[in-house]
Every structure is written in C-alpha cells, then in structure tokens.
C-alpha positions as a Markdown table, in Angstrom:
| # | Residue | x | y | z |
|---|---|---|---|---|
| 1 | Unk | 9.7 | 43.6 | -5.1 |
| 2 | Unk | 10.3 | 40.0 | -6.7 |
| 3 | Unk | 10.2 | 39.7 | -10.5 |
| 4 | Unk | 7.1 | 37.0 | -11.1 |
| 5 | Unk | 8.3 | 33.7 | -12.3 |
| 6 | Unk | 7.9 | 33.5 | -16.2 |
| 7 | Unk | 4.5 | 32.7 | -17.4 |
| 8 | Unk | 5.5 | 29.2 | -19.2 |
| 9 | Unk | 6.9 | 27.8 | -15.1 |
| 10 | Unk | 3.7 | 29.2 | -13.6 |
| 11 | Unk | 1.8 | 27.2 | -15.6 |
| 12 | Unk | 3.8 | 23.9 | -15.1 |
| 13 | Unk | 3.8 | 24.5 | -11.9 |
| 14 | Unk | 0.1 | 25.1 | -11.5 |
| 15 | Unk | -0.5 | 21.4 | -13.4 |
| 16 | Unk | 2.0 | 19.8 | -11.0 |
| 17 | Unk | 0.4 | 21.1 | -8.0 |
| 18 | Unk | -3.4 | 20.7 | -9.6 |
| 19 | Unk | -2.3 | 17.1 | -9.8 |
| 20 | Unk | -2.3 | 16.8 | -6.3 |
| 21 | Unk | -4.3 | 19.3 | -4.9 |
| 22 | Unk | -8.2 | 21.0 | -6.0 |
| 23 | Unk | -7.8 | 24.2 | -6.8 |
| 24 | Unk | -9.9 | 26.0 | -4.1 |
| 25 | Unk | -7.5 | 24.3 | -1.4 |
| 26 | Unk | -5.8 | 26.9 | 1.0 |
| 27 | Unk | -2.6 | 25.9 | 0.8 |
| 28 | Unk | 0.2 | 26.3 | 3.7 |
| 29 | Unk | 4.4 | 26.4 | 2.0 |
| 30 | Unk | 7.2 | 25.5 | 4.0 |
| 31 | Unk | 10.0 | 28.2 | 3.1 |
| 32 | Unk | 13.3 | 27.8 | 4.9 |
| 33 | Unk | 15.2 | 30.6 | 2.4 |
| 34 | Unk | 17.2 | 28.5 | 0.6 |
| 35 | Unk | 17.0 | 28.7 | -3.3 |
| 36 | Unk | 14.5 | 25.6 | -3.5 |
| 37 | Unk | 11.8 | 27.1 | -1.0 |
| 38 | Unk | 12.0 | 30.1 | -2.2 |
| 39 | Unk | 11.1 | 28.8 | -6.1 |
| 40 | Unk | 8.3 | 27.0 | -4.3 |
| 41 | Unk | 6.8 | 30.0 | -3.1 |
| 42 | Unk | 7.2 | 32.3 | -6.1 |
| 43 | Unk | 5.7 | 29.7 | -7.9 |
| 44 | Unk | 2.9 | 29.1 | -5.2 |
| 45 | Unk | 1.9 | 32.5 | -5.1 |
| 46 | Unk | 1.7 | 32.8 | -9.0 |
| 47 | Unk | -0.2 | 30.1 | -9.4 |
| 48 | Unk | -2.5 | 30.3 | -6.3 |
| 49 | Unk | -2.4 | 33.9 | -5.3 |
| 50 | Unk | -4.8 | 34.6 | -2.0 |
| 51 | Unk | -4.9 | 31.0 | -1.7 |
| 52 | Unk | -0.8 | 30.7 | 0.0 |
| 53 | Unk | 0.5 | 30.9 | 3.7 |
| 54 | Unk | 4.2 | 30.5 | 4.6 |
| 55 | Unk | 5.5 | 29.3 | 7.6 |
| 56 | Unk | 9.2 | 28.8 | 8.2 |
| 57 | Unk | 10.5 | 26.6 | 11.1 |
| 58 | Unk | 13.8 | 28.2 | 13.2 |
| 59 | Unk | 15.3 | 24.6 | 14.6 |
| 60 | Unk | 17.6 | 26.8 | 17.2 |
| 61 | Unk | 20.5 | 24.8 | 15.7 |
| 62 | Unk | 22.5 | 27.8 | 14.4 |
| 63 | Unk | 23.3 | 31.1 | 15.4 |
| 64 | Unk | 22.0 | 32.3 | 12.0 |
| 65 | Unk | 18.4 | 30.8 | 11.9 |
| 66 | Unk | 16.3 | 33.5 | 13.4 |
| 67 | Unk | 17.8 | 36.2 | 10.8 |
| 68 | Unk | 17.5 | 33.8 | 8.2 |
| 69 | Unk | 12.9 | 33.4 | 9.4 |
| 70 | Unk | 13.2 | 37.1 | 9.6 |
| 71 | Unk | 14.5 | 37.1 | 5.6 |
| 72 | Unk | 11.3 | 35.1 | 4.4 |
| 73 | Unk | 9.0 | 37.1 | 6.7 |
| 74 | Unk | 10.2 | 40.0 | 4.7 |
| 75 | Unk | 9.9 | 38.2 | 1.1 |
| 76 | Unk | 6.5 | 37.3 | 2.2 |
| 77 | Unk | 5.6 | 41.0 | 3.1 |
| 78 | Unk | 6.6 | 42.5 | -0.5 |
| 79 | Unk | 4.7 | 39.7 | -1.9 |
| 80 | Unk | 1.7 | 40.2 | 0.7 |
| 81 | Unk | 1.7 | 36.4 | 1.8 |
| 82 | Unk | 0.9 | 35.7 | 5.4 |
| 83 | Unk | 3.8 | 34.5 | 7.4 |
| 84 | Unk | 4.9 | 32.6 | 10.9 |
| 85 | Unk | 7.7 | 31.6 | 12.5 |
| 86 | Unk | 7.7 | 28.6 | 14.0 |
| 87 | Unk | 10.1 | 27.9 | 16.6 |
| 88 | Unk | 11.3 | 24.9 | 17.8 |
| 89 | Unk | 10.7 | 23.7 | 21.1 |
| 90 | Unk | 13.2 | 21.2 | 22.4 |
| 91 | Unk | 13.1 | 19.9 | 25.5 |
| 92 | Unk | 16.7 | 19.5 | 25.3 |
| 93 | Unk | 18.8 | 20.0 | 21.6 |
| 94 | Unk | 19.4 | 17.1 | 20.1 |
| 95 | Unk | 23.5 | 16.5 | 19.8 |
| 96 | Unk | 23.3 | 13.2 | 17.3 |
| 97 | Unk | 21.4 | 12.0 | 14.4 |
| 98 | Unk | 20.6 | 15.9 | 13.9 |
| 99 | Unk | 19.1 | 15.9 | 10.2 |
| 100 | Unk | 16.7 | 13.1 | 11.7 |
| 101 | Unk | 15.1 | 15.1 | 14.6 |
| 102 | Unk | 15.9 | 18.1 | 12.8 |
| 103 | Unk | 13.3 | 16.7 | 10.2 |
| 104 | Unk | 10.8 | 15.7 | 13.1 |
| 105 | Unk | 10.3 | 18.6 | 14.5 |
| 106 | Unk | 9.6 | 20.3 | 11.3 |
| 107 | Unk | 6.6 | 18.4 | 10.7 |
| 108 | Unk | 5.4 | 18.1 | 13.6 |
| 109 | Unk | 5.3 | 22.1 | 14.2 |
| 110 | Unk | 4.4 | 22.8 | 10.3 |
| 111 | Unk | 1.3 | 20.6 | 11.4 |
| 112 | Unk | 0.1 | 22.7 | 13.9 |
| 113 | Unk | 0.4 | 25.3 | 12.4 |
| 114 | Unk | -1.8 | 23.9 | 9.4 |
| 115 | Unk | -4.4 | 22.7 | 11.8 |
| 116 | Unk | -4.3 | 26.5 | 13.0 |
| 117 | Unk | -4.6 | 27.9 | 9.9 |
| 118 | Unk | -7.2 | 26.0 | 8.7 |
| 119 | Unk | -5.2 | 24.8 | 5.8 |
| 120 | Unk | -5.5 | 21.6 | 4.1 |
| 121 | Unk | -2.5 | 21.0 | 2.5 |
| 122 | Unk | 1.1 | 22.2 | 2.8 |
| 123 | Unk | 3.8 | 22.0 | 0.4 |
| 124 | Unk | 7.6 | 21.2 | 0.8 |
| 125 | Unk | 10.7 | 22.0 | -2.6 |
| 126 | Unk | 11.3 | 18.4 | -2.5 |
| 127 | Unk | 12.7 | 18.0 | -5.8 |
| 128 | Unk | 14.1 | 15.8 | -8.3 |
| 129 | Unk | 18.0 | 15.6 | -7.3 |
| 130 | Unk | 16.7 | 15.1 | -3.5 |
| 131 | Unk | 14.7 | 12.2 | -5.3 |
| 132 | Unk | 18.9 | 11.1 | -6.7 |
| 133 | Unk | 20.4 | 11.7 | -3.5 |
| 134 | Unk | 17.6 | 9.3 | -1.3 |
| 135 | Unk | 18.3 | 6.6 | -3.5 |
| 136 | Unk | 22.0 | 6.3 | -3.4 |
| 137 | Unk | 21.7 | 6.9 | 0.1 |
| 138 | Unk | 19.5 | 4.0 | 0.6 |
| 139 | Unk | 21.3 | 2.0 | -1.8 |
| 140 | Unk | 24.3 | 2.2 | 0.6 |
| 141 | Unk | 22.4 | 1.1 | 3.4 |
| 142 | Unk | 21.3 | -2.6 | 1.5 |
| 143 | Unk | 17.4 | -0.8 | 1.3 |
| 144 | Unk | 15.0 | -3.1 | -0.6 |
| 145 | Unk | 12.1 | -2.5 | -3.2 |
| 146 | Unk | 10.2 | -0.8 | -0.9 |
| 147 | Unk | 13.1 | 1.8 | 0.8 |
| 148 | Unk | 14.0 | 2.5 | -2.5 |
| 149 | Unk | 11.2 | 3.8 | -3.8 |
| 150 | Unk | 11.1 | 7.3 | -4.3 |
| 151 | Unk | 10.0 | 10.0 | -2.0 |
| 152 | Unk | 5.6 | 10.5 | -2.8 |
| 153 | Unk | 4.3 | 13.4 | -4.3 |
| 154 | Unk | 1.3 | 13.0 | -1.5 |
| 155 | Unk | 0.7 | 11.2 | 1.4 |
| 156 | Unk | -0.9 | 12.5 | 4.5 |
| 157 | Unk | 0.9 | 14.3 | 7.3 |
| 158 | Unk | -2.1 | 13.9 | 9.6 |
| 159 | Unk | -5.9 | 13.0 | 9.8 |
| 160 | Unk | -6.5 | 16.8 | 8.4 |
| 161 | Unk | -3.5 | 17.6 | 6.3 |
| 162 | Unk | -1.8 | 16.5 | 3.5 |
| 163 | Unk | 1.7 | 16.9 | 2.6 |
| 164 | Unk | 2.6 | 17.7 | -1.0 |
| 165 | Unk | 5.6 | 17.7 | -3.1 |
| 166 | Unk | 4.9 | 19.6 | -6.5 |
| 167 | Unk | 8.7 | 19.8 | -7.3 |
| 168 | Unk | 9.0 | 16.5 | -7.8 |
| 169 | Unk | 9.9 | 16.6 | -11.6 |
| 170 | Unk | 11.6 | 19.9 | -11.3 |
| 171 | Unk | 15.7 | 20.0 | -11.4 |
| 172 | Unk | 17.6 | 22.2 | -8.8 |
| 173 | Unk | 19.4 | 23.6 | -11.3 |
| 174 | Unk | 16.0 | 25.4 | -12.8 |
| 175 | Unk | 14.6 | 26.2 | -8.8 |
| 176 | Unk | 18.3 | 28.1 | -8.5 |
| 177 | Unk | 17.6 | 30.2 | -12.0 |
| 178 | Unk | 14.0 | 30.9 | -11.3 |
| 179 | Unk | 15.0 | 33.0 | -7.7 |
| 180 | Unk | 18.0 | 34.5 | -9.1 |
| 181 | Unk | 15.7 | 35.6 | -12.2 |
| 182 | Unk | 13.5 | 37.5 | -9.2 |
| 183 | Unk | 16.3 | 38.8 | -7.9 |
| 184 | Unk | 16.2 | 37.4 | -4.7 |
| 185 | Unk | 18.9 | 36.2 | -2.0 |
| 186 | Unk | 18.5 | 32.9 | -0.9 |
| 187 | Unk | 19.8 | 31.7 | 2.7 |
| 188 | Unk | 23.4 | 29.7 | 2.3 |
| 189 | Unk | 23.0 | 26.9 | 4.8 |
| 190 | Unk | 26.5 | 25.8 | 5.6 |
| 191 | Unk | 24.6 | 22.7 | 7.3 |
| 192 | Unk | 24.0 | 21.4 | 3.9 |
| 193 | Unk | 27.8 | 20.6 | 2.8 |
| 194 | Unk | 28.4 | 19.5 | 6.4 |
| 195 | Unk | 30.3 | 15.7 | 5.5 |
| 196 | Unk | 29.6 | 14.6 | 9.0 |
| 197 | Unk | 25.7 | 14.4 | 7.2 |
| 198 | Unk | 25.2 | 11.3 | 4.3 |
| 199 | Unk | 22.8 | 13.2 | 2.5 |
| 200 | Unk | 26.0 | 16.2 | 2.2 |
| 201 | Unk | 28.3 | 13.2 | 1.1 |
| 202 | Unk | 26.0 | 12.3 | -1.3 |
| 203 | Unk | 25.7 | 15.6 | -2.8 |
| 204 | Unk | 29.1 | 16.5 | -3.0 |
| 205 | Unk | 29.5 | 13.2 | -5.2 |
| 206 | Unk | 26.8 | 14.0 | -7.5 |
| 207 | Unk | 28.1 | 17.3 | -8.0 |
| 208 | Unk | 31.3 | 16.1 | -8.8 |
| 209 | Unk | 30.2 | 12.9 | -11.2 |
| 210 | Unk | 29.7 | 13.4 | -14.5 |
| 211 | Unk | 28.5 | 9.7 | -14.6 |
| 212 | Unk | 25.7 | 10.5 | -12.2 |
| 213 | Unk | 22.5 | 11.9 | -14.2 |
| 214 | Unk | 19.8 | 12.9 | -11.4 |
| 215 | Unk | 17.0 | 13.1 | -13.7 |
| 216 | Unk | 17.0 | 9.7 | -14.4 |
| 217 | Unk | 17.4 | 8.5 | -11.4 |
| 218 | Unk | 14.7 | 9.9 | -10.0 |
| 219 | Unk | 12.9 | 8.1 | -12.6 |
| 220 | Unk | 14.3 | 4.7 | -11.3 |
| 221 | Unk | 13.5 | 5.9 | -8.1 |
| 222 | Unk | 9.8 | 6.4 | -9.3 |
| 223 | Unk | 9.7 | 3.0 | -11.0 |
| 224 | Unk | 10.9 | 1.2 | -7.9 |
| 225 | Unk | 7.8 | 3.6 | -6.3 |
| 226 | Unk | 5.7 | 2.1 | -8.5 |
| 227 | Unk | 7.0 | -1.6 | -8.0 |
| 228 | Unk | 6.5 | -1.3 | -4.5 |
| 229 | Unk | 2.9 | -0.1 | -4.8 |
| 230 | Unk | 2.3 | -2.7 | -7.4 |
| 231 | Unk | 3.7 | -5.5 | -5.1 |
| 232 | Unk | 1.2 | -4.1 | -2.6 |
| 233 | Unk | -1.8 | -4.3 | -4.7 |
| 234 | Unk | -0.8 | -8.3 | -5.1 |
| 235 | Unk | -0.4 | -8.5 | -1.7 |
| 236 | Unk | -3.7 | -7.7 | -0.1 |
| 237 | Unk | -5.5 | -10.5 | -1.5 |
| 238 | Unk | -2.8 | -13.1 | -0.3 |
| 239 | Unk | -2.7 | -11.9 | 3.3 |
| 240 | Unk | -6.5 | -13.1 | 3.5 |
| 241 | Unk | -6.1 | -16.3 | 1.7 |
| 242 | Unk | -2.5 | -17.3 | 2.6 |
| 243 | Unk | -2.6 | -16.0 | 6.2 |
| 244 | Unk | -4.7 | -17.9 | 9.1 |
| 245 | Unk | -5.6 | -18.6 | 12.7 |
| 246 | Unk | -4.1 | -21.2 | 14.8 |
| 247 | Unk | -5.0 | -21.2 | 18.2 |
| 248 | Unk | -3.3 | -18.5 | 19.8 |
| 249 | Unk | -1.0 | -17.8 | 16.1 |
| 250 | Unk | -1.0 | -17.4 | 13.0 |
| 251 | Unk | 0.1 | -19.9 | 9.9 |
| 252 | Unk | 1.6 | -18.9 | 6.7 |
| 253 | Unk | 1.1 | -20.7 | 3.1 |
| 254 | Unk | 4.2 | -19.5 | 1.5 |
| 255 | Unk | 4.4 | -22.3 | -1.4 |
| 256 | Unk | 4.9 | -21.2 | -4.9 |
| 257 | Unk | 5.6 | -17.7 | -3.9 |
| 258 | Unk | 8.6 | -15.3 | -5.0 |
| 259 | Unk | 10.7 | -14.3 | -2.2 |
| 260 | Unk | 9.3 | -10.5 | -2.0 |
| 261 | Unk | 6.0 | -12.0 | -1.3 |
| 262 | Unk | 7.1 | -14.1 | 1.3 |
| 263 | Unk | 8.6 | -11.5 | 3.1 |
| 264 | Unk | 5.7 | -9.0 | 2.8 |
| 265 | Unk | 3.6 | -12.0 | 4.1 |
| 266 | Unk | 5.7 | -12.2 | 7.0 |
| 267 | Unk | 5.6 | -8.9 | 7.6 |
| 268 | Unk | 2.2 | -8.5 | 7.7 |
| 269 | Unk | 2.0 | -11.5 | 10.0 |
| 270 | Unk | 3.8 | -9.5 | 12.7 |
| 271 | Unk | 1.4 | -6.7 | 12.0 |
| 272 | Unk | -1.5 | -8.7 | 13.0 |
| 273 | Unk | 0.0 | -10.0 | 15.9 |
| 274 | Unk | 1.1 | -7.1 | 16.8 |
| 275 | Unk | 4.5 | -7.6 | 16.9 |
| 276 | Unk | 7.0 | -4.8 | 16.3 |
| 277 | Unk | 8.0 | -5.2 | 12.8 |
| 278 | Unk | 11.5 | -6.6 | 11.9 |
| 279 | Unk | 14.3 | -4.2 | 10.4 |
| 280 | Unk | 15.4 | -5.4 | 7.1 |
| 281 | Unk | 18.4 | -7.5 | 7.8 |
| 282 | Unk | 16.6 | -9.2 | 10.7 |
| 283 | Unk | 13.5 | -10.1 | 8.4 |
| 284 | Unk | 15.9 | -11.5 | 6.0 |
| 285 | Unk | 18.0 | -13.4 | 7.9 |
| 286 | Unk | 14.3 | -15.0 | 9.6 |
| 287 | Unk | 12.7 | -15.5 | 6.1 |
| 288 | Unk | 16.1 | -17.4 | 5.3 |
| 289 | Unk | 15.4 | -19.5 | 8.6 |
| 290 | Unk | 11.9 | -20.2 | 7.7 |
| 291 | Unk | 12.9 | -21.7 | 4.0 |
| 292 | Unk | 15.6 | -23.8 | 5.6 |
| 293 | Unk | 12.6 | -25.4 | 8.1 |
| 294 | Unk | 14.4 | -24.0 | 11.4 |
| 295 | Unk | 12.9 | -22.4 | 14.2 |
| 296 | Unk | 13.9 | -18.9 | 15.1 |
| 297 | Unk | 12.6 | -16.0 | 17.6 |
| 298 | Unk | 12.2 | -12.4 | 16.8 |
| 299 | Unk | 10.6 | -9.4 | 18.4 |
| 300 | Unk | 9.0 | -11.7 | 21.2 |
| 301 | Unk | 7.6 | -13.9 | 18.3 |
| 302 | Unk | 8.5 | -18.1 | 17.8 |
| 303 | Unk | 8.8 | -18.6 | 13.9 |
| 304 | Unk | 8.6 | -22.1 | 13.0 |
| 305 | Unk | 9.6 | -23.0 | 9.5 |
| 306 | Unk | 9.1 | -25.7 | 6.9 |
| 307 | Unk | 6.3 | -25.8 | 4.0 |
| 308 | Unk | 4.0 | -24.0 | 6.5 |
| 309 | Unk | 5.2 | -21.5 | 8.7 |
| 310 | Unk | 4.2 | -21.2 | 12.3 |
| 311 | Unk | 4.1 | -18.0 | 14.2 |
| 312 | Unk | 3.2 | -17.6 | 18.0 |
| 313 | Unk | 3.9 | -15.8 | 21.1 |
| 314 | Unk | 7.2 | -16.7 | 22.6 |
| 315 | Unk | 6.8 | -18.2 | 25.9 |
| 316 | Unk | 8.7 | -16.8 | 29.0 |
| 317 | Unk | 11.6 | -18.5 | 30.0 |
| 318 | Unk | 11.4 | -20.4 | 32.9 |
| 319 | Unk | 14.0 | -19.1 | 35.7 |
C-alpha cells in the first residue's frame, strides 16, 4: 500500500483544486504512471477520497504502454480508486507530428469516458516547469501576447466537462518527492527525452541551465495570461463600436489604436465573416499592408487599407 501524501501537501492541494472545482464534484484523473500523474492522484484521493476515478489512455505507440495501464490499474486497486483503460483507436498510427495527435486522442477518449462516468471534471499534472517549457517553446516559434500566455488552470473540454489543472503552482521537483515518499514506481517514458520532440529539447536545456529558473517563468507566463485576458476584456466593446456593415462587408475604425488592438480587431473581423482565421505571420504581414493603405487578399477575404479598412469577399477570378 502507498504511504498518504503528508498532511501539509493534502491540504495545499485540496485549496488548489477547491479553487477550481466545488467540492461535491466527482472528479475523473488522468494517470499515465509517470511521477507527475501519479502525485496528482495521491493527492486527489487524499483530498477527495470516494469522490476520484482514474483513467489512463494506452496510445499503442510503444511496446511498453499496456504494461505501463496495467501498473496504475494496480496502484488504483491498493488505493480502491476505480480504474479504465482507455485505448486508442487509430484509424491508422500517426507517423509525424506524434506528440500533437498523441495529445488529441487523449482528450478526446478521456472525454468519453467522463461523459460515461458521469463525471464533471477531470484533472491533468500539468505543472509549473510544463508552464517554463510552453513558453520557450512558443518563444521560439515568434508566438505573440496571446500564444504566450500560460497554459489555464480551467477551461472546458466539452459542453459537460471541465478540464482542470491543480498543479499549476506545483514544481516537478516536489511531484517526484511526494511518489517516491509513497514508495511508489513511476513509468520511465523514454518518449519524454526523445530530441526529435521540442518540448524534450526544451527540457534537456532547462535541466542543464542554471540561468533558467522555471518558477518564475511560469509566473511571466501567467502575467502574459493575464495580459491577454485583459486585452480581451478591452476588446469586446471595440468590436461593436469600431466594427460595421457595408453592404456585403465589414469596415474597420482602427484610428488611434495600439497595434495589438488592431490586430485583434482584424481578427475578429474574419470571425464574423466567417473567414478562416489568419496564422500569426500572415495577420501581421496583412495588418502591415492595411497601415501602409494597400490592398491585400487572405483566406478568400479582399482587405482594403488606409484610415478605414475595408473587408469583403474576394471575387472569383474571371477565366
């Protein structure tokens, strides 16, 4: 049997998660057996006990994943938790962009499984060198306010469940003491210091940085959440007043804005014309257009720029 997580963790942990969820809500864990899941479900079932379900999702990906299901099934049994298996089921493995799918198919089966169960809420180890590792990661790919925000403690999976990440403002480093204190084995995951993966790249040079604290920046990461959210909120009121009809389009006020605004005003003018929203560099590159008064065409859309900016259906081209 599992030692208990110490009493001072349980109830940290019990705040974090009461933050986000009521306490009479059944709650489902996702536990793959490594060292982070397997914190999140001691800690689950000290704080919730009778109130926990695991599942564990076998991607099919390596040789080693059923034994590895099988491991928390048995974890879950000396603890008396209820546990599934959820298998993957590919159409056909996926050969690229593995981590991606691998990621997708997760949530998709773990909310199925919640529907199933009846459960409200389920709860992934995200935690707060994950939180470091996203924003590097995103920082290398030119991500703006809103890509580098960190990762939300809540937000829904689906109409009927939620998906919560309690961990948030825990370090790895305590999740790795915590199941070692219980005496348990976690699953070793080779996947996870693969270099063909960023997020393994990334890790290896946190590991090896002394410069790199990931405590604090998960807290930039939080702060550039908050910006985004805050950027939002000033937002809403300028996509009614800035934003109108024209005939079969849409004009855009952009005077006296800042840049992000712009941008996010642009953005939302695709959304209303149902236009397939630009990627970053493309929505740069077009916002750049509009400010220099050019005309430009994106995702089937004719921007027309100057002090007012024009969008409208591009018109077929005449063979």
């Amino acid at each position: 049997m599992a030692t208990g997580p110490p009493p001072d963790l349980v109830d940290r942990f019990a705040a974090d998660l009461g933050a986000l969820i009521a306490k009479d809500v059944r709650l489902g864990v996702a536990v793959s057996g490594g060292p982070d899941s397997l914190a999140l479900l001691l800690l689950a079932f000290a704080a919730r006990p009778n109130r926990v379900e695991v599942a564990t999702v076998d991607h099919g990906l390596r040789s080693e994943s059923a034994v590895e299901a099988e491991m928390v099934a048995d974890a879950c049994a000396q603890l008396g938790v209820p546990h599934r298996t959820l298998v993957a089921d590919w159409p056909e493995a996926p050969t690229t962009n593995l981590q991606a799918e691998a990621r997708a198919m997760r949530y998709r089966l773990l909310n199925e499984w919640a529907i199933e169960q009846g459960l409200a809420a389920i709860a992934t180890a995200h935690h707060a060198d994950d939180q470091a590792e996203t924003l590097l990661m995103r920082l290398m790919r030119g991500a703006g306010v809103g890509g580098l925000g960190a990762t939300r403690a809540r937000r829904p999976l689906s109409e009927q469940v939620m998906l919560v990440r309690p961990l948030l403002g825990w370090r790895k480093a305590e999740l790795v003491g915590l199941v070692t204190g219980a005496g348990l084995d976690p699953v070793d995951d080779p996947s996870n210091r693969d270099p063909r993966h960023d997020r393994s790249r990334i890790r290896s040079l946190l590991d090896n940085a002394d410069w790199a604290d990931p405590a604090r920046m998960a807290a930039s990461a939080s702060a550039l959440r908050d910006a985004d959210e805050a950027l939002d909120w000033a937002l809403a009121p300028l996509i009614g007043s800035r934003i109108r009809q024209d005939g079969g389009g849409l004009v855009i006020e952009p005077f006296d804005l800042p840049r992000e605004l712009k941008r996010r005003l642009l953005l939302a003018a695709f959304a209303e014309l149902a236009a397939p929203p630009p990627r970053g560099p493309d929505a740069m590159r077009a916002l750049d257009a509009l400010e220099r008064g050019e005309t430009v065409t994106l995702s089937g859309l004719k921007l027309e720029g100057g002090s007012r900016w024009r969008l409208s259906l591009e018109q077929p081209r005449r063979s």
